[in-house]
C-alpha positions, 0 to 999 in steps of 0.5 A: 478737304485737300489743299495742295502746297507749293511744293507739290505735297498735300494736306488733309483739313477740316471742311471751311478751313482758312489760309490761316488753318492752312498756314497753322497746320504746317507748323506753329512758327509759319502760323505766327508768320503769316500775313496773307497767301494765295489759293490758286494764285489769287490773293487772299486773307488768312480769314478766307475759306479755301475751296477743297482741292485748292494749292495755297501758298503762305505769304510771310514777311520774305515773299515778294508780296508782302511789302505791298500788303503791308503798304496797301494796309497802310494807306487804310490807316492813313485815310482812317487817320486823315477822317478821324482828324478831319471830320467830313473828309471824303475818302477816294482811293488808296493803292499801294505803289512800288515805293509805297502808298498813297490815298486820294481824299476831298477834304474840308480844308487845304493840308500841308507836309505842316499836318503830317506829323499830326496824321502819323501821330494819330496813325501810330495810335491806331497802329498800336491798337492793333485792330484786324481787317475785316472782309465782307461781302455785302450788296449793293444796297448795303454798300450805299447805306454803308457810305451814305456820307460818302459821295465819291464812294457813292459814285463809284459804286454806280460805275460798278457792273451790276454784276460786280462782287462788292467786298468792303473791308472793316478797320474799327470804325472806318469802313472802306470799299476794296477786295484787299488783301490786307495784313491780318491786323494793323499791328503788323504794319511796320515803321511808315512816313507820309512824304509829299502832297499832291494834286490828282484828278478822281479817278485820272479824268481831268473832267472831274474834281481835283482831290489833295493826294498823301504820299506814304511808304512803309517798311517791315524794318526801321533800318530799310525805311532809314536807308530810303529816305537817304537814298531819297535825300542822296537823289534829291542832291543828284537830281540831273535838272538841278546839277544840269543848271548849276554845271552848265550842261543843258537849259530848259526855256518855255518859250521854246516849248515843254520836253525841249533840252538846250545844251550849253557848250559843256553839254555839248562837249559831253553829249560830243564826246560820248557819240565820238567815242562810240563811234569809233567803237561801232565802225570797230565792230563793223557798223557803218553811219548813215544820217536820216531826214528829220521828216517823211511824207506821210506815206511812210508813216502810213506804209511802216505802221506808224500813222495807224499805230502811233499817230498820237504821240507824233507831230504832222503838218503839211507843205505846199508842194504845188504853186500858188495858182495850183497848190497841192498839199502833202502832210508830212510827220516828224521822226519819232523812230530812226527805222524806217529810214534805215529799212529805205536805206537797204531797199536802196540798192540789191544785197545778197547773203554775201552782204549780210549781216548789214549793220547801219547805225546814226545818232538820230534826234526823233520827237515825240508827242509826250504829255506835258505831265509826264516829260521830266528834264532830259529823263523824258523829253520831247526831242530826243536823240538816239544812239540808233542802230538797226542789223540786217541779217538772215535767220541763222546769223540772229544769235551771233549778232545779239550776242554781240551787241550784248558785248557791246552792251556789256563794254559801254556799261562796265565803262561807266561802273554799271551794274546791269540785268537783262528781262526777255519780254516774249510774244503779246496776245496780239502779234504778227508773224508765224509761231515758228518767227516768234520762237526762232526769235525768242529762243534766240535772244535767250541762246544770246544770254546765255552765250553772254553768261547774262542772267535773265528774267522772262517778261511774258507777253510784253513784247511788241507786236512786232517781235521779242525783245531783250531790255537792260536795266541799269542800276546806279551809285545809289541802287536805283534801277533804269532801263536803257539798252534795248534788242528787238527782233523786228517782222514787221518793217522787213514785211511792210517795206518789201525787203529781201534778200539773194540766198545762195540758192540764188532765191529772194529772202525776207531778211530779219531785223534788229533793233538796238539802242544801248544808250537809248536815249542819249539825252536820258542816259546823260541825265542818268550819268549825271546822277549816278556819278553826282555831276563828277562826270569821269575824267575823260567826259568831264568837260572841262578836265583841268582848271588852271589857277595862276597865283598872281598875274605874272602866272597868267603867261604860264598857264596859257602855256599849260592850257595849250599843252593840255590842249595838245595832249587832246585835254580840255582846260581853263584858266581861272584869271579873275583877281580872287582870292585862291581858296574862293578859285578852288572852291569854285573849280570844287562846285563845278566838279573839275577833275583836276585844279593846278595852281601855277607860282613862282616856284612852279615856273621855275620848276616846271611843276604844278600843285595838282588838287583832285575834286575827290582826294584834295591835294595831291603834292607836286607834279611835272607837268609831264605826268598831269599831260601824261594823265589827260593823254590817257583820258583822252584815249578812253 
């Protein structure tokens, strides 16, 4: 038999050769190596037989892959563990996660974070045993017989198509349903921690039984599993909703319902001062601000898709617009999306080319319908307020404008010290315009990146029905990955909306939109910022940049005086007056992550200084109070 490898070459085995024959007959260190591969693409063991003709690629621990083998591996160890220390516990499922594994049991009694140390222990013990898995195909009568005591395992065979393969796999003496792959043997499951417990209903339906969840992770390298738990304690310290409440940004409250921030006047000083500050950039960059109502009448929601397409994550209601005597209702549905109010705003009036490219932006609060399970503090809300903007253009001016809003991109991320990269999310199976829009579209976005020097990937066939789209993930202080800023070529609101366009020709035009966010979701990126930089928001967003501390009360006349020239400097101070203790005012200034502390005395009146301390650096000495003025102006102006 033939199998063909990755590189295009080609190798004579024996007939009912296996991955692992393949990888031991390219050389001995691969062999040792290998821990699972791919015949055609499709996963598979080192004990699979690979079909004559087939390519096979040899998964080691460097593949992409390889991690979320070894994680799903251990998950078996874990649930084998977990039916070992509890006797009838009832094993449901056990995947692996992008940062780790979980496994889903029924168990005789409640567990707590309190037995993991007695589950590790005993998966260290069957780890060293180093055990292989084993595949088997068996039938359905057999896989009943297999899991008789078993009865989620048993019901889910049920659900199963009668026409369905039923792969188990063997470890010892546990035995579970799954089509794998798995590590070759438990041995080679690399330094792992149970992490948390959870609630989930079997199978994600809340008709069914609530079963006790184990969260894990796995590592190849003790190294990699010791710098993810303290990126996991570092995220913990900056996590937005905790420092959100201790610094006075924003307040959640269950009267006012789920997915609903409040922003106390430090929030809304930053949430200001990052829309004033791009604004001034978008009017710079030939933007013009509109502002949309917060709710339509239905029949836009039904002429831009949206009442089809989405009408489950939107709220609608409905408004007597007749008389008591002759009421006429009309529904009405709150915003979740910005757009077709801009796409009104064009229809309004005639354009022609000479009009074009027509750049509207607004800072738009939208509400969505998200379930309550899902919303997360200002990274998931319900209402929501987006940096919105939408392009108007004709065919040919796509890339010069995608290649300036990647600009724009590019200012707003390298200000806040983002490292960021670009994904092109191409046409769907399902999708609407003709094949020469989406590749116009598509080899547009790419041309833009490249323009921009911008590395991208290809995210092929996740774009919108409605057109491709470029998305910017972010990664912050602590490696974490966020996406954020999004392009999308729109051929559906032009289309729906009737909008055109005079050519020099003097004939009517369809005109191409863009949609562009680069904050996304201003609240979402607040909450971003505020963990990437552990609430030390920048001088020039912080909002409150200097505290100014009086030694006596015979200071207090000077430090009114200073706030006032900080004020005038375009700054934002306060006095801390309370008769307290210095270091308990420092440390309080310290706690709210102020930029700057001052303290003002005797000695600072007479020579017009002040002790400047820095949140980060501690005491920086005596200043004239032109230089902190000096300092704050230029904030100011960022």
């Amino acid at each position: 038999m033939k199998v063909v490898l990755p590189d295009g070459s080609s190798k004579e085995l024996e007939a009912g050769s296996t991955v692992g024959d393949v990888a031991a007959s390219i050389g001995a260190g691969l062999a040792k190596a290998a821990l699972g591969g791919k015949i055609n693409g499709d996963f598979a063991d080192l004990t699979t037989v690979v079909p004559d003709g087939s390519t096979v690629e040899i998964i080691t621990e460097k593949s992409p892959e390889a991690l979320g083998i070894m994680r799903h591996s251990a998950a078996h160890v874990m649930a084998e563990a977990v039916q070992e220390l509890f006797p009838g516990a009832q094993i449901g499922f056990g995947p692996q996660t992008e940062d780790g594994f979980f496994y889903d049991f029924a168990l005789p009694r409640a567990i707590s974070t309190e037995d993991f140390a007695a589950i590790e222990e005993r998966m260290a013990e069957i780890i060293a045993r180093d055990e292989p898995f084993v595949r088997e195909v068996v039938s359905r009568d057999e896989a009943k017989e297999i899991f008789a005591d078993q009865r989620l395992k048993l019901e889910h065979i049920d659900d199963l198509d009668p026409d369905e393969e039923i792969i188990i796999r063997r470890h010892g003496d546990f035995v579970d349903l799954c089509s794998g792959p798995h590590m070759p043997s438990a041995g080679k499951i690399g330094p792992f921690k149970l992490m948390k417990t959870a609630g989930a209903y079997w199978k994600g339906n809340s008709d069914n039984e609530m079963l006790t969840r184990i969260y894990g992770t796995a590592f190849f390298k003790k190294s990699d599993l010791e710098e993810y738990l303290h990126n996991l304690e570092e995220a913990e310290k900056r996590d937005h909703r905790k420092l959100g409440k201790e610094l006075g940004i924003y307040m959640m409250d269950p009267m006012a319902g789920v997915g609903l921030p409040m922003y106390l006047p430090k929030g809304a000083r930053v949430i200001r001062t990052l829309q004033e500050w791009l604004r001034r950039d978008l009017y710079d960059r030939g933007y013009e601000e509109v502002i949309t109502p917060h709710i339509y009448n239905a029949d836009v929601w039904k002429t831009s898709g949206h009442y089809g397409f989405y009408h489950d994550n939107m709220y609608f209601f409905e408004i007597n617009e007749g008389t008591d005597e002759e009421p006429r209702m009309s529904e009405y549905g709150v915003k979740p999306m910005n757009c077709p109010g801009h796409v009104m705003l064009y229809k309004n009036e005639l354009h022609s080319y000479r009009d074009l490219p027509l750049r509207y932006f607004e800072f738009g609060t939208v509400y969505r319908h998200e379930m309550s399970g899902v919303v997360h503090g200002l990274l998931r809300a319900r209402g929501f307020t987006q940096d919105d903007a939408h392009v108007f253009c004709t065919k040919d001016q796509v890339v010069d404008e995608v290649v300036a809003i990647l600009d724009l991109v590019d200012h707003i991320m390298s200000t806040f010290g983002f490292e960021y990269e670009a994904e092109i999310s191409t046409r769907p199976e399902k999708s609407i315009g003709t094949d020469e829009m989406w590749e116009h579209a598509t080899n547009s976005l790419k041309e833009a990146c490249e323009r921009h020097n911008l590395a991208y990937e290809i995210n092929e066939g996740d774009g919108a029905f409605y057109g491709p789209k470029i998305d910017i993930k972010v990664k912050d202080a602590i490696g974490r990955t966020w996406q954020c800023s999004t392009v999308q070529v729109d051929f559906n609101m032009p289309e729906r909306f009737g909008l055109t366009y005079r050519t020099e020709e003097n004939t009517e035009e369809r005109p191409w939109m863009l949609h562009r966010a680069i904050f996304g979701s201003i609240e979402r990126f607040l909450g971003i910022l505020i963990e990437h930089y552990a609430g030390a928001l920048p001088l020039w967003l912080a909002p409150v940049q200097v505290i100014i501390l009086p030694i006596a009360d015979r200071h207090i006349d000077a430090a009114v005086a200073l706030k006032k020239l900080i004020k005038d400097a375009g700054g934002r101070a306060e006095i801390y007056d309370q008769n307290e203790p210095m270091r308990v005012k420092i440390a309080k200034a310290q706690s709210e992550k102020v930029p700057y502390m001052v303290v003002i005395g005797d000695k600072e009146v007479e020579d017009g200084t002040v002790s400047v301390r820095d949140r980060h650096e501690g005491d920086l000495g005596s200043w004239p109070v032109e230089k902190l003025l000096e300092v704050i102006s230029d904030a100011a102006l960022n």
